[in-house]
C-alpha positions as CSV (number, residue, x, y, z in Angstrom):
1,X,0.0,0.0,0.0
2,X,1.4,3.2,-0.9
3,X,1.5,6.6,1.0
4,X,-1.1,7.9,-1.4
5,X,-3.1,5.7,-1.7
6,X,-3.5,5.6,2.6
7,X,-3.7,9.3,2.5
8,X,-7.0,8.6,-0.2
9,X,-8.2,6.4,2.0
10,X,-8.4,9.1,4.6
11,X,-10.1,11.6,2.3
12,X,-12.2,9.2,1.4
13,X,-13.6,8.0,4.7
14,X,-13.5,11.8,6.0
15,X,-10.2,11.4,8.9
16,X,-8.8,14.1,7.2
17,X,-11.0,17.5,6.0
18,X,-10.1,19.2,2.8
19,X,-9.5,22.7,4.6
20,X,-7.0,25.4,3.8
21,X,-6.7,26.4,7.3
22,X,-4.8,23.6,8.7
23,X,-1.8,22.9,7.2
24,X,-0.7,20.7,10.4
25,X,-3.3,18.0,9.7
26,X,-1.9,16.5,6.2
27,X,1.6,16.3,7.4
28,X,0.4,14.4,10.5
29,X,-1.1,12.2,8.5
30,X,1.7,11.7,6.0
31,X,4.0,10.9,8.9
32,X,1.2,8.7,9.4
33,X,0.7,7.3,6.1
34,X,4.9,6.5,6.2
35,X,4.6,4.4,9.5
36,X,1.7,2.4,8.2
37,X,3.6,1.9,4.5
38,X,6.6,0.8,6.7
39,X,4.5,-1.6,9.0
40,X,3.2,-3.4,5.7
41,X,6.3,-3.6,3.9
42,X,7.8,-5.5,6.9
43,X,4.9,-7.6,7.2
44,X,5.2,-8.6,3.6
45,X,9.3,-9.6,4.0
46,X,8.3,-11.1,7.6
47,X,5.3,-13.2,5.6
48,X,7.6,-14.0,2.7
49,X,10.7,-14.8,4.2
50,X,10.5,-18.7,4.3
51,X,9.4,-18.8,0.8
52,X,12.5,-16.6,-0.4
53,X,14.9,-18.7,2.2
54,X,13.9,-21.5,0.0
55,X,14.5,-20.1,-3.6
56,X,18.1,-18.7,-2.6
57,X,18.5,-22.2,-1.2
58,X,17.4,-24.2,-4.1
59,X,19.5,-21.6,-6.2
60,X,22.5,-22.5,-4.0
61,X,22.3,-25.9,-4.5
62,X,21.6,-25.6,-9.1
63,X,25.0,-23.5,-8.5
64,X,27.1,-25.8,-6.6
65,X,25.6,-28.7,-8.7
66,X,26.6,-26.5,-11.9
67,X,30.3,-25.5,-10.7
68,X,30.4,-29.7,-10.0
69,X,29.3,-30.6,-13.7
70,X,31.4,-28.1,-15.0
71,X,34.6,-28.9,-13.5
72,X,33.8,-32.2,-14.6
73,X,33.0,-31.6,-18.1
74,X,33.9,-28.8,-18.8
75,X,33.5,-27.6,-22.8
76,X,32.7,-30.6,-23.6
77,X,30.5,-30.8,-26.6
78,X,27.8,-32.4,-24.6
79,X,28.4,-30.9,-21.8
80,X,24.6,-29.1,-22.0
81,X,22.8,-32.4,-23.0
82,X,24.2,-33.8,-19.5
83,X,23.9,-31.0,-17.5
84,X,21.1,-29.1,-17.9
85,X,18.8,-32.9,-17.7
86,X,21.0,-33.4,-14.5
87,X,20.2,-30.2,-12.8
88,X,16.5,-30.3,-13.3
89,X,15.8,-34.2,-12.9
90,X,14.5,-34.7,-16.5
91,X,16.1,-35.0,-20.2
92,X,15.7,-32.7,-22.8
């Protein structure tokens, strides 16, 4: 959720009055609108973080077993024909 679209929210739902005279009242609530931005982007990293310890895991492990196929076969002509079926558990 964006800052904007919070501080919409609030016109929308009448928390914050479309007046001229108080120039305090938007900055409050874009101090406001930052915090709750902030709280949600954590919340999304915090509710996302085993699913993205996974993928760099499973990345780690299609690297080392690259670097291994590699070293041993190197340039070989074949060398994609074994490698890529090994990596992902399927022929090609």
């Amino acid at each position: 959720m964006t800052r904007d679209e919070i501080v919409q929210m609030a016109w929308d739902c009448g928390i914050l009055m479309r007046s001229h005279n108080n120039q305090e009242e938007p900055t409050k609530l874009e101090r406001f609108a930052a915090l709750v931005a902030e709280h949600e982007r954590e919340r999304i990293k915090t509710l996302n973080a085993p699913e993205i310890e996974k993928a760099n895991a499973h990345i780690a492990k299609l690297e080392k077993a690259l670097k291994e196929l590699d070293e041993i076969y190197g340039d070989s002509p074949q060398a994609e024909r074994i490698i890529v079926p090994a990596l992902y558990g399927r022929e090609i």
